[in-house]
C-alpha atoms as an extended CHARMM CRD file, in Angstrom:
* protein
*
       249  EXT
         1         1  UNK       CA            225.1360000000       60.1990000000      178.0930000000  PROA      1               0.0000000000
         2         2  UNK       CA            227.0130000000       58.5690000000      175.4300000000  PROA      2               0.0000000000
         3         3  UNK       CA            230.2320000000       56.6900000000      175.6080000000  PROA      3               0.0000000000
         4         4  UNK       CA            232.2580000000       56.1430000000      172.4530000000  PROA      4               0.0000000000
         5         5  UNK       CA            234.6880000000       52.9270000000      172.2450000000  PROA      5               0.0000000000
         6         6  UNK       CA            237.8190000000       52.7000000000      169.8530000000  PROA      6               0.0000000000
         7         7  UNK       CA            240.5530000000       50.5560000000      168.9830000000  PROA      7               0.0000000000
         8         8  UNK       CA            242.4810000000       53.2360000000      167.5090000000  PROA      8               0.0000000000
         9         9  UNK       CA            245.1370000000       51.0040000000      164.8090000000  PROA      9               0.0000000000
        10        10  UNK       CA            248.5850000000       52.7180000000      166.6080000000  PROA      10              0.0000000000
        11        11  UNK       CA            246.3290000000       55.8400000000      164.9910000000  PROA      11              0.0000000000
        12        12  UNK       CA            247.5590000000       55.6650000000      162.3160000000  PROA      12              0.0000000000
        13        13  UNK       CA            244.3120000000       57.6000000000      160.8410000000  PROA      13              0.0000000000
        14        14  UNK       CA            244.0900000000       60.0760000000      163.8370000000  PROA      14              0.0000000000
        15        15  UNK       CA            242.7840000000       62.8110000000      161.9950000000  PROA      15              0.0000000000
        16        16  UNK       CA            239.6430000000       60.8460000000      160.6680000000  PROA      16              0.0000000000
        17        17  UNK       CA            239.0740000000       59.7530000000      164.5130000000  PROA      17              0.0000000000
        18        18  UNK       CA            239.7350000000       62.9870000000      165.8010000000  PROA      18              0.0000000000
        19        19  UNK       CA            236.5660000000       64.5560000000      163.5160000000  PROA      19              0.0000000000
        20        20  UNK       CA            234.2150000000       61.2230000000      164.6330000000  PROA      20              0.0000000000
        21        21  UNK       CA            235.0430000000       62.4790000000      168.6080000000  PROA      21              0.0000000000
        22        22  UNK       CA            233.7740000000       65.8000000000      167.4190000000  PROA      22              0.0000000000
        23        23  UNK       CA            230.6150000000       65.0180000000      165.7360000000  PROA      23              0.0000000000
        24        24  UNK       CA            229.7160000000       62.4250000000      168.4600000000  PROA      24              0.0000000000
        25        25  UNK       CA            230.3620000000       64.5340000000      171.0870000000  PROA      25              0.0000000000
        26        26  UNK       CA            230.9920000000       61.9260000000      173.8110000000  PROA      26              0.0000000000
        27        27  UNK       CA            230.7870000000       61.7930000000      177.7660000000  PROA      27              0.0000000000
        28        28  UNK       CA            233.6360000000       59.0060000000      177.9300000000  PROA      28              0.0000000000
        29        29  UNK       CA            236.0420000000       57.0370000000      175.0880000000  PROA      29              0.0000000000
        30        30  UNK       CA            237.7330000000       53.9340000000      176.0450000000  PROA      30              0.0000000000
        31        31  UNK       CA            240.1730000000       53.2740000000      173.7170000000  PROA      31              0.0000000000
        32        32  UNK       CA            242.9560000000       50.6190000000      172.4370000000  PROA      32              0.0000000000
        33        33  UNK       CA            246.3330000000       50.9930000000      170.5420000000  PROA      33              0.0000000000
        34        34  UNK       CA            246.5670000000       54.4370000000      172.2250000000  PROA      34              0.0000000000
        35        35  UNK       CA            250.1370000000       56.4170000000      171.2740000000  PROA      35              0.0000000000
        36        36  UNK       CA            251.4670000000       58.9390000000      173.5710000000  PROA      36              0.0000000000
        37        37  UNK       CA            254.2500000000       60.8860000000      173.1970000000  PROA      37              0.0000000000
        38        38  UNK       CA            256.5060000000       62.9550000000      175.4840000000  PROA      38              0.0000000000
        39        39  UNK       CA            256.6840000000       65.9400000000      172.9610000000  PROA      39              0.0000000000
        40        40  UNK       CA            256.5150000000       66.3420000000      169.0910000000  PROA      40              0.0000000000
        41        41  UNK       CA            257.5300000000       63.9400000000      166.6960000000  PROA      41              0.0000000000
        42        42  UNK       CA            257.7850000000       64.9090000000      163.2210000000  PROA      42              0.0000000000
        43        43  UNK       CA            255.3750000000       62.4400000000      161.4110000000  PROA      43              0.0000000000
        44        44  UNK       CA            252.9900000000       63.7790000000      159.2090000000  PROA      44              0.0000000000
        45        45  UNK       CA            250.2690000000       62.1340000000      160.5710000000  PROA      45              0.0000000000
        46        46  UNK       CA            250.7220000000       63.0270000000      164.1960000000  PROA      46              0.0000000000
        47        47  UNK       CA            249.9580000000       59.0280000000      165.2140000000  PROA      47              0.0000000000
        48        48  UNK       CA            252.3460000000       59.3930000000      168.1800000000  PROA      48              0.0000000000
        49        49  UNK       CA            250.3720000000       62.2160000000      169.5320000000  PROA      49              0.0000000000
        50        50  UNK       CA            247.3170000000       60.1580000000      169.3200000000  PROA      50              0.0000000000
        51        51  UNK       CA            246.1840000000       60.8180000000      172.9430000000  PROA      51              0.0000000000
        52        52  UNK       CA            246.4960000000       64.3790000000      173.2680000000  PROA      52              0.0000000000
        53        53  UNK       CA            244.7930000000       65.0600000000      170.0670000000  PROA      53              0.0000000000
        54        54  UNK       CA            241.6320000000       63.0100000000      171.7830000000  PROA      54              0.0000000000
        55        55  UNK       CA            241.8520000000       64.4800000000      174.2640000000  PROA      55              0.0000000000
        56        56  UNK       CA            241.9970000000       68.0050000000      172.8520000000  PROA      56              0.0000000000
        57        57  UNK       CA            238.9620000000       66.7350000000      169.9100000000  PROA      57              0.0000000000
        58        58  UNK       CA            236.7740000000       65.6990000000      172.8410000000  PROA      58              0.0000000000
        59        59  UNK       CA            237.7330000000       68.4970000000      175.7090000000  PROA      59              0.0000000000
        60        60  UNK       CA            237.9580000000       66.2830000000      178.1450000000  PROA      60              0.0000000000
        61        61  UNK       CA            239.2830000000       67.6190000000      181.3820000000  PROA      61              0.0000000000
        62        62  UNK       CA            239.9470000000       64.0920000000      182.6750000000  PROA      62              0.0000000000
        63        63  UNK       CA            242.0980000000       61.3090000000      181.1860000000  PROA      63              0.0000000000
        64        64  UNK       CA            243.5100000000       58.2750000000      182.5170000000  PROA      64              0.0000000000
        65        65  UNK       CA            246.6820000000       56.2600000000      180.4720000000  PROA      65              0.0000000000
        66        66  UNK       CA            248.0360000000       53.0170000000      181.5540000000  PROA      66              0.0000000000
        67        67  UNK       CA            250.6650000000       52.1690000000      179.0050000000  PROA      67              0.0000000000
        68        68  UNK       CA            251.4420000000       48.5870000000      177.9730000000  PROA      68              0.0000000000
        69        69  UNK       CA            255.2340000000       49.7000000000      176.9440000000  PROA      69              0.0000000000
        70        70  UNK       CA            257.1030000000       52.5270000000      175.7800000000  PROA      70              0.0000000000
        71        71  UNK       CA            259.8640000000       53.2380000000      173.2920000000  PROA      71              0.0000000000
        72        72  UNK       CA            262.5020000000       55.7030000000      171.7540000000  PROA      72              0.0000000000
        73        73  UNK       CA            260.9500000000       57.6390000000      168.4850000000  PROA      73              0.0000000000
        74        74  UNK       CA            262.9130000000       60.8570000000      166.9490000000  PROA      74              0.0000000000
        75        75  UNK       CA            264.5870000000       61.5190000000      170.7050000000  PROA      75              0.0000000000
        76        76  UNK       CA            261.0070000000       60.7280000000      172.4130000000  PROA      76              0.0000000000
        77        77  UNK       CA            259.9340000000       58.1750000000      174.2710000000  PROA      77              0.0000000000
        78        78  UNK       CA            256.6590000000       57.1660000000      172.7430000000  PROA      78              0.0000000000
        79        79  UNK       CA            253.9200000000       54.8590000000      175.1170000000  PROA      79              0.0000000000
        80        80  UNK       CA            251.2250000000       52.2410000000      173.4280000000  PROA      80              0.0000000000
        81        81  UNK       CA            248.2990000000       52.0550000000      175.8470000000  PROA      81              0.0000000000
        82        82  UNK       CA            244.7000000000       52.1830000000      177.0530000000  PROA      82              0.0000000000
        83        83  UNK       CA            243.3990000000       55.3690000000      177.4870000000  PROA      83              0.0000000000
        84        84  UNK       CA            240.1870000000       56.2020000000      179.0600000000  PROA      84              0.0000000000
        85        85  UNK       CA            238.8790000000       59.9310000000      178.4160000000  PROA      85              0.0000000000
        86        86  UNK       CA            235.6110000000       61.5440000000      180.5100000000  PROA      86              0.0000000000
        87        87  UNK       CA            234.1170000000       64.6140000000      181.4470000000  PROA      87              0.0000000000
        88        88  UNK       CA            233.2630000000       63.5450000000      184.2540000000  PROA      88              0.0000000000
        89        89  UNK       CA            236.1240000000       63.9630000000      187.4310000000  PROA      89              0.0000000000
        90        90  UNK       CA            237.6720000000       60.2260000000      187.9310000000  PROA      90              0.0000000000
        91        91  UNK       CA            237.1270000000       58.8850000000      191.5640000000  PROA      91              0.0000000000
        92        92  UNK       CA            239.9310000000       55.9360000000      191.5830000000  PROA      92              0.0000000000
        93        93  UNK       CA            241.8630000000       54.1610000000      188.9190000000  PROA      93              0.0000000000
        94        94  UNK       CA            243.3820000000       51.4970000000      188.5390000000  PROA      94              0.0000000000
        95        95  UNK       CA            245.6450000000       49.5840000000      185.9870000000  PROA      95              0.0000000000
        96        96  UNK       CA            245.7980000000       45.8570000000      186.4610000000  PROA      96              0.0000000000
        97        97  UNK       CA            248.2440000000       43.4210000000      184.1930000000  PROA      97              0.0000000000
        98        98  UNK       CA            246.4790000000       40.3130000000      182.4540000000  PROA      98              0.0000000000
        99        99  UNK       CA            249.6020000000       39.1640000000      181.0490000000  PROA      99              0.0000000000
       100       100  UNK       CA            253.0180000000       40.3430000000      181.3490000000  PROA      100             0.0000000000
       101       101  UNK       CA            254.2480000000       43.7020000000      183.0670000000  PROA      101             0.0000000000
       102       102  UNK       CA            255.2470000000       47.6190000000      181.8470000000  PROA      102             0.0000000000
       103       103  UNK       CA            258.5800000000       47.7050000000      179.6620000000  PROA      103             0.0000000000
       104       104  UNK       CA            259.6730000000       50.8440000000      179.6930000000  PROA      104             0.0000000000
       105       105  UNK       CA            261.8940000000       50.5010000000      176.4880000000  PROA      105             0.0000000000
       106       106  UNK       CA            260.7060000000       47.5760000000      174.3260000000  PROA      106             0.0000000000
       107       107  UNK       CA            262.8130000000       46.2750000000      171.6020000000  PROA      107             0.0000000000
       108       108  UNK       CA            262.2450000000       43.5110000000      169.0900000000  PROA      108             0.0000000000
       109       109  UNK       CA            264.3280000000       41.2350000000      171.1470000000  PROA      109             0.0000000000
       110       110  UNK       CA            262.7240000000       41.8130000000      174.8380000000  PROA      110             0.0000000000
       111       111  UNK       CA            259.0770000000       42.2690000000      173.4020000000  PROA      111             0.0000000000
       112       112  UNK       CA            256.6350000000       39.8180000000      174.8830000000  PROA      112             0.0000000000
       113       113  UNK       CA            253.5090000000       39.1660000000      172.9270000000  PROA      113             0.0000000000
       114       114  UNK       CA            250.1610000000       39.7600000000      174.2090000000  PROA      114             0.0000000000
       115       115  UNK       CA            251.3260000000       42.2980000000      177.0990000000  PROA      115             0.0000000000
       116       116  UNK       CA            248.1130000000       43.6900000000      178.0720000000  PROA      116             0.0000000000
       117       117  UNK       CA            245.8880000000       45.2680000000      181.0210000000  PROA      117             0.0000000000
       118       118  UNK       CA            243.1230000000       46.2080000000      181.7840000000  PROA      118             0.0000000000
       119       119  UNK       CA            241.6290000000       49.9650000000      183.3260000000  PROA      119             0.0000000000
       120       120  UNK       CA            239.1770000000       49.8810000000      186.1180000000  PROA      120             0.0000000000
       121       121  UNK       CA            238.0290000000       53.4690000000      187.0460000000  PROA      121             0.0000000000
       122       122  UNK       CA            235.0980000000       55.0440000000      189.0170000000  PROA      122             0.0000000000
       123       123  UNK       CA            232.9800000000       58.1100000000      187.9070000000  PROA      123             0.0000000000
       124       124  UNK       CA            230.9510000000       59.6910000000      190.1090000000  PROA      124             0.0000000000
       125       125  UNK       CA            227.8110000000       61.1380000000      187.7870000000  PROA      125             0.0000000000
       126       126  UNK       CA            224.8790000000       62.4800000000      189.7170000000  PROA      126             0.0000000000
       127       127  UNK       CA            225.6380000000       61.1550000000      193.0880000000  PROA      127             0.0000000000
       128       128  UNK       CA            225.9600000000       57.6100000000      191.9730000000  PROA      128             0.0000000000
       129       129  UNK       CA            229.1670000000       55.7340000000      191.0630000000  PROA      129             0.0000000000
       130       130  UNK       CA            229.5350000000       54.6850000000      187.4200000000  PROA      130             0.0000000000
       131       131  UNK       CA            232.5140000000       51.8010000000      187.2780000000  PROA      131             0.0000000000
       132       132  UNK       CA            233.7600000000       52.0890000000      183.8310000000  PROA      132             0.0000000000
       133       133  UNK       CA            236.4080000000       49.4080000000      182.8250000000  PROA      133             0.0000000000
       134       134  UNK       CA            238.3990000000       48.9810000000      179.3640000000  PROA      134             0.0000000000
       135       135  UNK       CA            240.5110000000       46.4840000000      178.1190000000  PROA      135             0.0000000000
       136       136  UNK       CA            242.2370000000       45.0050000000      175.0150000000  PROA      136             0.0000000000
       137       137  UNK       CA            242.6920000000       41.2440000000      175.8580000000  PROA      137             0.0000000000
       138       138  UNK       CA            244.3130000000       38.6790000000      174.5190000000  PROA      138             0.0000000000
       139       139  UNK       CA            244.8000000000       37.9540000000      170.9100000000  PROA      139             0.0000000000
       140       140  UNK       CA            244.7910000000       34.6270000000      169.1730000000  PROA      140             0.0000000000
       141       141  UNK       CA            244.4360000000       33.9040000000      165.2390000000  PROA      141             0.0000000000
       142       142  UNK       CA            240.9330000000       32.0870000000      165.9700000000  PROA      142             0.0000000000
       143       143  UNK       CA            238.1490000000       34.5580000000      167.2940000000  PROA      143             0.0000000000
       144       144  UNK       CA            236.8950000000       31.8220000000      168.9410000000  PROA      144             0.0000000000
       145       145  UNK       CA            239.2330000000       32.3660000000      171.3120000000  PROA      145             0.0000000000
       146       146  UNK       CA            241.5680000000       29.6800000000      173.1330000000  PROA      146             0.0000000000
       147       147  UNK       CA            241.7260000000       28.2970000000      176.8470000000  PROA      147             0.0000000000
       148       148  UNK       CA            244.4180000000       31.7410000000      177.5300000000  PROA      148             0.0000000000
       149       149  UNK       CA            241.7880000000       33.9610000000      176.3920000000  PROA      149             0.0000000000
       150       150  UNK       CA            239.3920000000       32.6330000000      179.2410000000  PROA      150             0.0000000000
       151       151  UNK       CA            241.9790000000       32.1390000000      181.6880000000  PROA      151             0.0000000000
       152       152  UNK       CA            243.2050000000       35.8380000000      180.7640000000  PROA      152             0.0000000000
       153       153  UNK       CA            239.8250000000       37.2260000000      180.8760000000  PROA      153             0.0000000000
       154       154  UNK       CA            238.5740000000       35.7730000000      184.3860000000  PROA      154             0.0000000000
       155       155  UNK       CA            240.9000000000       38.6870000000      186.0190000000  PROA      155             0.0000000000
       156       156  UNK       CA            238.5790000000       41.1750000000      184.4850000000  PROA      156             0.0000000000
       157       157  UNK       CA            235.5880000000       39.1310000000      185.2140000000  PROA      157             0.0000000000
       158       158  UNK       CA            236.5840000000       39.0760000000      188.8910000000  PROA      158             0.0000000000
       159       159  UNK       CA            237.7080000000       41.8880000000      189.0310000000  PROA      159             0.0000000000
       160       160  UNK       CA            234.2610000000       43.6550000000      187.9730000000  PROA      160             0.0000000000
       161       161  UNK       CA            232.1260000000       41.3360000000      189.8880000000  PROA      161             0.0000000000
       162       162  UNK       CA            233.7640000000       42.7000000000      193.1480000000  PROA      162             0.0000000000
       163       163  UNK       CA            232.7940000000       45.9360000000      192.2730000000  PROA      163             0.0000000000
       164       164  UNK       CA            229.5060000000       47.6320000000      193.7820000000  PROA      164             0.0000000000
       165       165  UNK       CA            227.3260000000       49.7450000000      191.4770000000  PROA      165             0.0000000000
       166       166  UNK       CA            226.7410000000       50.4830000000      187.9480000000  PROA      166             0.0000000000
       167       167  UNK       CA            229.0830000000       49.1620000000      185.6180000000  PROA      167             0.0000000000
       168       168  UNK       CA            230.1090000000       49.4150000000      181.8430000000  PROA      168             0.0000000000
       169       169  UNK       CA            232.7510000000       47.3700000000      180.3510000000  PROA      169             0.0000000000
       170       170  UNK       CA            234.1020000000       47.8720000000      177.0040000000  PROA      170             0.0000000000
       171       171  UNK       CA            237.1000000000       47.1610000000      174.5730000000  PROA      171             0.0000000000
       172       172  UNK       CA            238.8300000000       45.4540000000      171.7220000000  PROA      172             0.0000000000
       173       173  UNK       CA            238.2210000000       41.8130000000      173.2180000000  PROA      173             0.0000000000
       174       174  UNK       CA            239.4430000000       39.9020000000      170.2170000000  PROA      174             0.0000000000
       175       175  UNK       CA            236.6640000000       36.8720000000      170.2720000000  PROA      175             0.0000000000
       176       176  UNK       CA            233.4530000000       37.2130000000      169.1570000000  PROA      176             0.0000000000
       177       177  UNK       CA            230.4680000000       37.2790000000      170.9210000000  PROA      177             0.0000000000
       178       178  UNK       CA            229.0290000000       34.1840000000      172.0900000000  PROA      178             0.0000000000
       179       179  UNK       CA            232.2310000000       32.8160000000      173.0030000000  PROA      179             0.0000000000
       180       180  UNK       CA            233.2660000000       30.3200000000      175.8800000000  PROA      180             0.0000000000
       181       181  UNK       CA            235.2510000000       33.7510000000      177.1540000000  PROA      181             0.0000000000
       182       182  UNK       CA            232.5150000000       36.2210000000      176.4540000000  PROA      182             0.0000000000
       183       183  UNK       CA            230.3470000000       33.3700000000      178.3530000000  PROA      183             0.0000000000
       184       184  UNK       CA            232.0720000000       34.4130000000      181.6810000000  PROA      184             0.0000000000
       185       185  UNK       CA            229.8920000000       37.7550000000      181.8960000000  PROA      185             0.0000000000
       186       186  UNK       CA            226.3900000000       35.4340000000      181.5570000000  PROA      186             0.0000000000
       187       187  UNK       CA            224.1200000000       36.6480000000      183.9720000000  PROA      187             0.0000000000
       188       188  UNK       CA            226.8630000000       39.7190000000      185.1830000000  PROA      188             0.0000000000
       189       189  UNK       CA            226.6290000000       42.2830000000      182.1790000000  PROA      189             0.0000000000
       190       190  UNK       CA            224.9210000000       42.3980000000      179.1840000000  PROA      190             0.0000000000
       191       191  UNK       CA            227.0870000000       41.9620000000      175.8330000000  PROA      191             0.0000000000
       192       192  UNK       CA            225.3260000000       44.5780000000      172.9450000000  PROA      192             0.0000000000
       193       193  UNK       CA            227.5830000000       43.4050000000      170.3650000000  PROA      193             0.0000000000
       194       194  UNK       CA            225.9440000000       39.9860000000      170.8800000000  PROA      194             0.0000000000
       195       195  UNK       CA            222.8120000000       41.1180000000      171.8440000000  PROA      195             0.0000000000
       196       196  UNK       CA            222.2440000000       43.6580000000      168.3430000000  PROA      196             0.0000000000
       197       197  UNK       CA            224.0330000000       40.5000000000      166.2500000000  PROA      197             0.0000000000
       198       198  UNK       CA            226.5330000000       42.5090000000      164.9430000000  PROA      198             0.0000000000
       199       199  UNK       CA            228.0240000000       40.8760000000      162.4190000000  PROA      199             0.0000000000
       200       200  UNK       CA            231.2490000000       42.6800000000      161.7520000000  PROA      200             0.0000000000
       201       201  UNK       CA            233.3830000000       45.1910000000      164.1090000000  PROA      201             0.0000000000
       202       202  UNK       CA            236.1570000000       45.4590000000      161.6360000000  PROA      202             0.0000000000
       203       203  UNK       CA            236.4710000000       48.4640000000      159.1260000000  PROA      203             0.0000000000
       204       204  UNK       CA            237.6310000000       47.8060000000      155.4510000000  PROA      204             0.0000000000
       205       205  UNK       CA            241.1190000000       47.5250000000      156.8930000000  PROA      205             0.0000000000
       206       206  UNK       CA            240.3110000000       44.8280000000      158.9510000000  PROA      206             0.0000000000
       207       207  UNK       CA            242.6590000000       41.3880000000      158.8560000000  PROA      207             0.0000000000
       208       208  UNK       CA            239.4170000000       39.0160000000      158.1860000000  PROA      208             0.0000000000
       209       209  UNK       CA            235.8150000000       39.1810000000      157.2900000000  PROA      209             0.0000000000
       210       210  UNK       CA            232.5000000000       38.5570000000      159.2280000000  PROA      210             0.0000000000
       211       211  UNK       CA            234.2910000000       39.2460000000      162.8880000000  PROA      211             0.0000000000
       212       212  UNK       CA            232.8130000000       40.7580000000      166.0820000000  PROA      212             0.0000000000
       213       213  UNK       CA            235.6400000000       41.5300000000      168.7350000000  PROA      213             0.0000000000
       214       214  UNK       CA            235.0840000000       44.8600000000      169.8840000000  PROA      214             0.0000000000
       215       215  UNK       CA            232.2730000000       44.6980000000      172.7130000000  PROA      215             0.0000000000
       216       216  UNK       CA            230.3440000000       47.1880000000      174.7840000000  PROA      216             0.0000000000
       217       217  UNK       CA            228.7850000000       45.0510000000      177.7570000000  PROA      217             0.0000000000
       218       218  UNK       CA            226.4570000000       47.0140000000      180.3840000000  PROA      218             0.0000000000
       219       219  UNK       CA            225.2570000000       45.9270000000      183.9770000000  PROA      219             0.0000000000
       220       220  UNK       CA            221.8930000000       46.4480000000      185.8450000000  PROA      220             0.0000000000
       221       221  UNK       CA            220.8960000000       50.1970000000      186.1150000000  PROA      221             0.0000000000
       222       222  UNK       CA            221.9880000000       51.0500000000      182.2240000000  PROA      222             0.0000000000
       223       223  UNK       CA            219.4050000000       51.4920000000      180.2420000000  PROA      223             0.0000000000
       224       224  UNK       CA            220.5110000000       51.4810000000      176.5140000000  PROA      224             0.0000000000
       225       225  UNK       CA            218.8390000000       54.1740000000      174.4840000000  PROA      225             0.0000000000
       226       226  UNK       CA            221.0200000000       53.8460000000      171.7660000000  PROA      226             0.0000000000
       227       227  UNK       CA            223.9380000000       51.5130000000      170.3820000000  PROA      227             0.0000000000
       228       228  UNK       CA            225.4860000000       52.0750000000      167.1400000000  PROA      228             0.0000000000
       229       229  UNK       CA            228.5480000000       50.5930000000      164.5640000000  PROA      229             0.0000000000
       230       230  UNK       CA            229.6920000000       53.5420000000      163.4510000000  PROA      230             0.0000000000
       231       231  UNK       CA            230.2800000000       53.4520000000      159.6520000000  PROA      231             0.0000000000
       232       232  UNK       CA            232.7910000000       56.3060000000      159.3210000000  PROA      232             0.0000000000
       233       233  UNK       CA            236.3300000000       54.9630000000      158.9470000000  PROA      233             0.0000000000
       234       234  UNK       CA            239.0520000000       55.1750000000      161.7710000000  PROA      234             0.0000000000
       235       235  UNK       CA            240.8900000000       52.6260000000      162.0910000000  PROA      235             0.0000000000
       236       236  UNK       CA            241.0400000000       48.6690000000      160.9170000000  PROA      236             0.0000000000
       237       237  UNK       CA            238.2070000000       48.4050000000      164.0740000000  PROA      237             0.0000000000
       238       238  UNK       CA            235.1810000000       50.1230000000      163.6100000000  PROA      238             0.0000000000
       239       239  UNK       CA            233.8450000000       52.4410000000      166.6170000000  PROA      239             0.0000000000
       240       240  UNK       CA            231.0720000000       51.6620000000      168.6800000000  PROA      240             0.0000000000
       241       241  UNK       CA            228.7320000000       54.6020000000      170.1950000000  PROA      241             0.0000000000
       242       242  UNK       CA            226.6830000000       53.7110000000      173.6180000000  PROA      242             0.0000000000
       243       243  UNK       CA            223.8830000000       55.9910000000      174.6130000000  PROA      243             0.0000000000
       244       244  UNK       CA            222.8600000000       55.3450000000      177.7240000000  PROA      244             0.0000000000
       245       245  UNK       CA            220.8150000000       56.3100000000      181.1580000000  PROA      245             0.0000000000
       246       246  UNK       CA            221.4990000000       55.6890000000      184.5490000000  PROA      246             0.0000000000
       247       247  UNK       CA            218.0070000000       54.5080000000      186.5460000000  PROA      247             0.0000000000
       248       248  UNK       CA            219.4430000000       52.8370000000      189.1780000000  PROA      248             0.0000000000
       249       249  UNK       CA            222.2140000000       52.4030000000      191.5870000000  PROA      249             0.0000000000
């Protein structure tokens, strides 16, 4: 199986991303700075339609959103979320706030900074329950990280330490690995980014050089075949690409 994992950058270069999800042929994305869009808005490069064209580049029959806000675009309302995309049928879901709530119609004066959540689902994949989670946590100028970021991060911590069975985590986490907040998985998952001493998870576009935050982290009972940076461009993160087998429950 092979699970893909994407900050997509608003996607603003969704037609590179959406020819990556076809080559790599993936069982599940989790993905950051997802658009949706309640019909078509006429933008050349389709960025508010992000999440359908994912969806449609990957045909995945099962897709879960959990929008951070929404706004009006060209009579639209137009969502910024996580998204999680599978082929495999979703068992629960769940969306759970780290920091602030859903605005519905965000404006420069009533947007609050670092609104985030995270997604918790359940995937039932050969009678055994896969718990995937994805998140895009809190953001400070340091990717060392701050007090917040811990503080912010113990809910998903908890949160996947309750859980029973397999377990993948993965998102934009914005520290690097190593840190006193990617500390709080020792001994609970294992961090690849850290483990493979990846360097760099930005692209070219990327704000700063030499910095790690996007992380795929995998419990007891996934064994890693294969875990790659990708090197095409799509978006100021680069992608990560998880192959993976289940051996235990």
């Amino acid at each position: 199986m092979k699970l893909l994992q994407v900050n997509t950058w608003f996607g603003r270069l969704t037609p590179q991303l959406v020819r990556v999800i076809q080559a790599e042929k993936p069982d599940i994305i989790t993905a950051q700075e997802v658009f949706s869009v309640d019909g078509p808005v006429p933008f050349p490069d389709n960025m508010f339609d992000c999440f359908t064209q994912m969806k449609l580049a990957g045909n995945f029959e099962h897709a879960y959103y959990s929008p951070a806000w929404s706004m009006q675009i060209a009579h639209k309302v137009a969502s910024l979320g996580n998204a999680i995309f599978s082929t495999y049928p979703f068992k629960s879901s769940e969306t759970v706030f780290t920091h602030g709530q859903y605005n519905p119609d965000v404006t420069p004066a009533n947007r609050i900074a670092n609104t985030r959540n995270a997604q918790f689902v359940s995937l039932e994949i050969d009678n055994k329950t896969l718990h995937v989670t994805n998140h895009h946590a809190h953001w400070e100028i340091t990717p060392e990280g701050t007090q917040t970021s811990v503080e912010r991060m113990k809910v998903v911590r908890d949160k996947i330490a309750s859980q029973n069975g397999l377990c993948i985590f993965a998102g934009d986490l914005n520290v690097n690995p190593g840190t006193q907040t990617m500390r709080l998985f020792d001994g609970l998952l294992e961090d690849l980014t850290g483990t493979h001493k990846i360097k760099t998870t930005l692209s070219e576009f990327g704000k700063v050089p030499d910095v790690s935050p996007d992380h795929i982290l995998v419990g007891t009972g996934i064994r890693v075949k294969q875990f790659r940076v990708l090197d095409t461009t799509v978006s100021d993160h680069k992608a990560l690409a998880l192959e993976f087998e289940i051996t235990s429950v």
